[in-house]
C-alpha positions in Angstrom: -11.2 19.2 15.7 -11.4 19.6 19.6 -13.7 16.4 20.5 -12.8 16.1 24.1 -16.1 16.0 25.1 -19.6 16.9 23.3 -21.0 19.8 25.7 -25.4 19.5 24.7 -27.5 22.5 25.6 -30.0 21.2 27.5 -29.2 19.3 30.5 -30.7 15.8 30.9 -33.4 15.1 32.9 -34.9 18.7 32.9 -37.9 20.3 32.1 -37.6 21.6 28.4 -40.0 24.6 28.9 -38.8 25.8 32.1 -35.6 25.3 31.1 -36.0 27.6 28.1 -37.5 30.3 30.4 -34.8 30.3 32.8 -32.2 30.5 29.7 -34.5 33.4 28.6 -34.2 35.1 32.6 -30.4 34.6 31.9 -29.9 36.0 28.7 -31.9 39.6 30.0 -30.3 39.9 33.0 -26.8 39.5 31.8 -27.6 42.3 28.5 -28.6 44.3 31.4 -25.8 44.1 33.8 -27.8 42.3 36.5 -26.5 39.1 38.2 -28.6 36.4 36.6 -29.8 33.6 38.5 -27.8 30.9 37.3 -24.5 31.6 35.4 -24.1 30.7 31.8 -22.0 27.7 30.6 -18.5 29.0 29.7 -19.2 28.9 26.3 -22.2 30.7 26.3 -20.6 33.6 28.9 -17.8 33.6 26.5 -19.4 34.1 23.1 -21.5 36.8 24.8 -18.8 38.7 25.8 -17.4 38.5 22.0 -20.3 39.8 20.4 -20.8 42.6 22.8 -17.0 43.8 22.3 -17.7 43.3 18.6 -20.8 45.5 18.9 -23.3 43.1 17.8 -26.4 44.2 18.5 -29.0 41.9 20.6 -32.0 43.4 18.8 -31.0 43.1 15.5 -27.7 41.2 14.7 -24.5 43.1 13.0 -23.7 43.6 9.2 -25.9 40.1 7.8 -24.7 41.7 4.4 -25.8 39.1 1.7 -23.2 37.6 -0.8 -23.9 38.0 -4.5 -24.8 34.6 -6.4 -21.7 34.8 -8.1 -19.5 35.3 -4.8 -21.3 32.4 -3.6 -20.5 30.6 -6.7 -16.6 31.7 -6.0 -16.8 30.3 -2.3 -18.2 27.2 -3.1 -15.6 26.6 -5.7 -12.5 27.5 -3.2 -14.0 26.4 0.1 -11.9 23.1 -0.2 -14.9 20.9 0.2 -15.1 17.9 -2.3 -18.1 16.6 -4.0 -17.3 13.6 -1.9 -17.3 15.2 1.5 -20.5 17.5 0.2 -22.2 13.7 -0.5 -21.3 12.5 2.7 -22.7 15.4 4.3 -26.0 15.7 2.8 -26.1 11.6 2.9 -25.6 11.7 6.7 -27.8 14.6 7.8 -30.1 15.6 5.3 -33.0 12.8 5.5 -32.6 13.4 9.4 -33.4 17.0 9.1 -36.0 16.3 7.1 -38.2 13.9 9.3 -37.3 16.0 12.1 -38.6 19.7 10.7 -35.1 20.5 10.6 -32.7 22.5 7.9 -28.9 21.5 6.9 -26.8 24.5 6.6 -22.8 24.0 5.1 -20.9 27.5 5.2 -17.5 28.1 4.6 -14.4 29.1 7.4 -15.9 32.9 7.1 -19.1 31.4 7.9 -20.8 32.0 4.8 -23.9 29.7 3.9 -22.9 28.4 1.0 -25.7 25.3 0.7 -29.1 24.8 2.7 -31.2 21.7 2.2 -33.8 20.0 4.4 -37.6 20.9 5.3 -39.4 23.5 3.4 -41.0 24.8 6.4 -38.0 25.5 7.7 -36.9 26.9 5.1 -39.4 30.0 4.9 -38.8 30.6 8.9 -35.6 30.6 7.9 -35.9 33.3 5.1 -37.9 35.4 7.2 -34.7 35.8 10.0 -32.0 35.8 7.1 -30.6 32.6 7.5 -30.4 32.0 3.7 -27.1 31.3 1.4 -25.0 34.0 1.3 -25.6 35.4 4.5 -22.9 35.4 7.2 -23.6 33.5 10.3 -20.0 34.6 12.0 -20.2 35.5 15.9 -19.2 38.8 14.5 -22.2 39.4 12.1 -25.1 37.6 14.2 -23.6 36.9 18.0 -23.3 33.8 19.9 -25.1 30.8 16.8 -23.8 27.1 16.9 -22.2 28.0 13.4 -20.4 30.9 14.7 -19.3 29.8 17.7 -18.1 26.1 16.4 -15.8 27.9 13.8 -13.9 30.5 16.7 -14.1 27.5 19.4 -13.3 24.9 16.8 -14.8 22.4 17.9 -18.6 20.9 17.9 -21.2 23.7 19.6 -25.2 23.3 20.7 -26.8 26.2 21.3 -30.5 26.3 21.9 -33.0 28.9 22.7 -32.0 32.0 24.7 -28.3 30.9 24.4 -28.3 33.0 21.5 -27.2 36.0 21.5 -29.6 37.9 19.2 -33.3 38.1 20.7 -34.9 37.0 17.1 -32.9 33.7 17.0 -34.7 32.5 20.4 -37.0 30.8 18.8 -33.9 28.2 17.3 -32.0 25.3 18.7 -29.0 24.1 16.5 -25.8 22.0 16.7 -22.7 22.7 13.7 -19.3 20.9 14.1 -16.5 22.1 12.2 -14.6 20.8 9.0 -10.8 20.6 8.6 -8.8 20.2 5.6 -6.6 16.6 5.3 -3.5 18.3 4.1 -2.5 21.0 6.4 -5.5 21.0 8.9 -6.9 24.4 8.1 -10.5 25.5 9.4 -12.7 24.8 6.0 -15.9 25.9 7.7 -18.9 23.9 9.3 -21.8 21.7 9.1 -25.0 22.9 11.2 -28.5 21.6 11.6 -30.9 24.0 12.6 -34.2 23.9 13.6 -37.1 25.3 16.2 -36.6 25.4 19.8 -38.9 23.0 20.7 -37.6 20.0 18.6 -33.9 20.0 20.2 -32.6 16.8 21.0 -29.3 16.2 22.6 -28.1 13.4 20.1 -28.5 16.0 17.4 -24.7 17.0 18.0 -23.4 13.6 18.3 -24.7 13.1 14.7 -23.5 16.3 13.4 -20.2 15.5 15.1 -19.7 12.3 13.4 -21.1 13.3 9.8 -18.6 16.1 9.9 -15.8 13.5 10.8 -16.7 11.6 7.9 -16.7 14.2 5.6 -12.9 14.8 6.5 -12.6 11.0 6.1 -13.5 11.7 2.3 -10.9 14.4 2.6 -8.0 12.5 3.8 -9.2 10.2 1.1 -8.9 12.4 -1.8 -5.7 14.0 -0.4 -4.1 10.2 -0.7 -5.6 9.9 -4.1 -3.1 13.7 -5.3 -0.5 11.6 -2.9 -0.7 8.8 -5.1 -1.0 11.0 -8.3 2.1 12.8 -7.4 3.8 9.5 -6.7 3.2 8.3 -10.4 5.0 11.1 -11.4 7.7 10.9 -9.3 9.0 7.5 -9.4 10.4 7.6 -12.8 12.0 11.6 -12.0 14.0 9.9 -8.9 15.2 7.2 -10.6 17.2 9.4 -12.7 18.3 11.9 -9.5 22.1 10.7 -8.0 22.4 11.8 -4.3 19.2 12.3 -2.1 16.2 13.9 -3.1 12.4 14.0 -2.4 8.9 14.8 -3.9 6.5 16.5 -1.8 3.2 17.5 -2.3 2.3 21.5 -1.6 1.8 21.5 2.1 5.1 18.7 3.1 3.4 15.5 2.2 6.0 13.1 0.9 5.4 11.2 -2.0 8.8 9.7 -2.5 12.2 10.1 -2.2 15.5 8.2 -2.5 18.6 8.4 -0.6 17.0 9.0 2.7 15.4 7.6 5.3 11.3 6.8 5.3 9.6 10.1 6.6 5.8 11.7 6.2 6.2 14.8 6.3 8.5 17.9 6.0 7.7 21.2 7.5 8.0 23.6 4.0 7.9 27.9 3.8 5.9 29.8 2.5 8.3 30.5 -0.5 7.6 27.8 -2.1 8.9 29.5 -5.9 12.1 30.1 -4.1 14.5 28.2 -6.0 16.7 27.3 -2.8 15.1 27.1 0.7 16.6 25.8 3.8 14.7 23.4 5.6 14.5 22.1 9.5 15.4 18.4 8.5 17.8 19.1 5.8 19.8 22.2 5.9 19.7 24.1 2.1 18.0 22.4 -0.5 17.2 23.2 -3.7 13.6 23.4 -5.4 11.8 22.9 -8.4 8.4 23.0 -8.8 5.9 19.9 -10.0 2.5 19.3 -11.0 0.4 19.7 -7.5 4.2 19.3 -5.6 8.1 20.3 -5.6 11.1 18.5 -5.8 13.8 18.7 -3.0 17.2 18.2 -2.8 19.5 18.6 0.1 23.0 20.8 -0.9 24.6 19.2 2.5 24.6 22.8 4.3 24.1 21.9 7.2 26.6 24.9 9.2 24.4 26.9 11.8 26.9 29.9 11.6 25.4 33.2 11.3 21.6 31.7 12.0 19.8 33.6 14.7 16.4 32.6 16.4 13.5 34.0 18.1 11.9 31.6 20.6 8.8 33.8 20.5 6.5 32.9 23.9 4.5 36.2 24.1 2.3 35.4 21.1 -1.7 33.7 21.1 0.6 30.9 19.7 4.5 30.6 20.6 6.9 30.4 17.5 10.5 29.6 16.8 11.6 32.3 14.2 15.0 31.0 12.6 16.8 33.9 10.4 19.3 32.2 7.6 21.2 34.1 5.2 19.1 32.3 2.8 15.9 33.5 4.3 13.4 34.1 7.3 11.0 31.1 8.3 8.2 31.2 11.4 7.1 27.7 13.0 4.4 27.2 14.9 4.8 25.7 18.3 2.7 23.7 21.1 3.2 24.8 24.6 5.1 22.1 25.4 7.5 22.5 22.8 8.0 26.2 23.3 8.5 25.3 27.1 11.0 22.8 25.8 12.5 24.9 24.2 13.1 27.7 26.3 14.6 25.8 28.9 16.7 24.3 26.7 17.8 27.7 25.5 18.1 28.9 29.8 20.7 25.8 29.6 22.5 25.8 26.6 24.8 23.4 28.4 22.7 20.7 27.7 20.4 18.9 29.4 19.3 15.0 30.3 15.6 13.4 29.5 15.2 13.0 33.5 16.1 17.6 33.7 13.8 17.7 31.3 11.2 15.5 32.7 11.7 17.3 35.8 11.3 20.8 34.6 7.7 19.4 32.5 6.2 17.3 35.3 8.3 17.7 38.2 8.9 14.2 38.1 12.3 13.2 36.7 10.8 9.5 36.0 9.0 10.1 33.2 11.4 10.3 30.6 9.5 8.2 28.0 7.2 11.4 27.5 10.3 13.9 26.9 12.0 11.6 24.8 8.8 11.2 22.6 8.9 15.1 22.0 12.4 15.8 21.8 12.2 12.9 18.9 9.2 15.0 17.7 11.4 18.2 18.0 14.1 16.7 16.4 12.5 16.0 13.2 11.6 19.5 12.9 14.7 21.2 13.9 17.2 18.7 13.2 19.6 21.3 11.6 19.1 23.2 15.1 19.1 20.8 18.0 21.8 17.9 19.6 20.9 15.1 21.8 23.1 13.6 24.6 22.9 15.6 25.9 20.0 17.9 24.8 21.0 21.0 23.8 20.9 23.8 20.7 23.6 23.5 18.5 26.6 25.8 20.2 26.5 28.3 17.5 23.3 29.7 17.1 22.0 33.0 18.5 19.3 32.8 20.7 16.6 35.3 22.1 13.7 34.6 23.9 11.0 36.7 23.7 8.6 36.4 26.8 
């Protein structure tokens, strides 16, 4: 979750009523073309220019198609939410909502309201605009809403008033934060309270902030709890392995190994019922499948002849594509890492901490940083990269994609 700063909707200090007109002046003249008379905030100029590329209309929303009770049923069993971090939720916001004339709204990463609970009057204003389970709430279905825009911007969202972008939900203020799963960090959906205009308050998002945070506290909870599960059943397997070998949960988690040294995490493919898979930190290893995990076993192939990459840096996201003959695998990358490693593929050479440090920062003194992700790097891509200097491994193909 981005939580860099928590960005309210109404500025302090100001006059709530005129402020709401003047959001209300801003909101007409930019539907109309005309240069408003204050701008926006980002977010707000942003979401906007979504929903009008997405043909949302101001008037009356997009396609608010309603789920069926049984899809609902579906999504609430899949949306990855424990009973635990639904408890926390409705612990931490609910009696809030309540004494302030406010509703709780939970939907899932499509932004589907799944559960609704707070004050009954709400509750009928609510019914009357469609904001009701089942219903989507996705910038795409209803324009710029604290919901919708928390799950694109990923991270907590107030919108009040004429922030909106759909005339009818004027009348709202409401702050969501998003929710992320423990294991593998996905987008699980959000946590919102909504309410009228005229009872926004800017500590609202701080508390929706932190509730949501504790909800993925329950998370990381029960994902230790499967850790430890998995753990049980491994100890007794490894005892009986020779060589090195480790017990992972589905998404890399280790449980236990033996033969190797302590690590947390290995980055796994998507072919997890492959029965051989080559892996960053490993080379080939062999797989077999466990309850909730897999067991791993390096072969000791650790040759880099014949692999190709693609140092992809024209993507949303930049990735490091690494064709084996034993398969095709995509990583990820942050855009430092990529920029790592495309230097380091412009210098296959080598190159020193201080190049490095100068290339990143253009200061050569701050090799602490670079050594801190090369060490990052090199626990992914072990099988790929050399140190002293830095460098890829001589034999591997390279392109670079800009």
């Amino acid at each position: 979750m981005k939580t860099d700063r928590l960005e309210t909707a109404v500025p302090a200090g100001v006059d709530l009523h005129q402020y709401t007109r003047s959001l209300v002046r801003v909101h007409e003249a930019m539907l109309s073309g005309q240069q408003p008379p204050v701008q926006p905030r980002p977010l707000i100029r942003q979401s906007w220019g979504r929903a009008r590329t997405q043909g949302v209309d101001p008037d009356r929303g997009g396609d608010c198609r309603q789920a069926s009770a049984g899809e609902i049923e579906q999504r609430r069993a899949t949306c990855g939410l424990t009973e635990e971090a639904l408890r926390a939720l409705r612990t931490g916001l609910v009696p809030a909502a309540q004494s302030a004339g406010h509703i709780v709204v939970i939907v899932d990463a499509d932004g589907r309201v799944l559960w609704r609970d707070g004050h009954p009057a709400v509750f009928r204003l609510a019914d009357r605009l469609g904001f009701v389970e089942g219903a989507s709430w996705a910038e795409h279905a209803v324009g710029t809403n604290a919901i919708g825009t928390a799950l694109v911007e990923d991270r907590p969202v107030q919108i009040h008033s004429a922030e909106h972008f759909v005339r009818a939900h004027h009348t709202w203020t409401c702050s969501a934060a998003p929710i992320h799963d423990a294991a593998d960090g996905r987008l699980l959906g959000a946590v919102d309270i909504s309410g009228p205009a005229d009872t926004v308050h800017p500590s609202t998002l701080a508390l929706v902030h932190a509730v949501a945070g504790l909800a993925e506290a329950r998370l990381r909870e029960a994902h230790r709890t499967r850790l430890d599960r998995l753990r049980a059943i491994a100890a007794p397997l490894l005892a009986k392995v020779d060589g090195q070998a480790l017990v992972t949960d589905r998404h890399g988690w280790v449980a236990a190994s033996t033969g190797l040294p302590p690590i947390d995490r290995v980055v796994l493919t998507e072919r997890a019922d492959a029965e051989q898979v080559w892996l960053p930190a490993f080379g080939a290893c062999s797989l077999e499948p466990l309850p909730e995990g897999v067991l791993l076993r390096p072969r000791g192939e650790r040759s880099v002849a014949g692999t190709r990459l693609v140092l992809d840096l024209g993507s949303v996201r930049p990735t490091l594509t690494v064709h084996r003959e034993s398969g095709t695998w995509t990583y990820p990358l942050s855009g430092r890492h990529a920029d790592i490693l495309a230097h380091l593929a412009a210098n296959r050479s080598g190159s020193s901490a201080a190049d490095l440090a100068e290339h990143l920062f253009a200061d050569g003194t701050r090799t602490t940083t670079v050594r801190a992700e090369m060490s990052r790097l090199r626990k992914r891509f072990s099988d790929l990269l050399d140190h002293r200097p830095y460098r890829f491994l001589p034999d591997l193909d390279i392109t670079v994609a800009a």
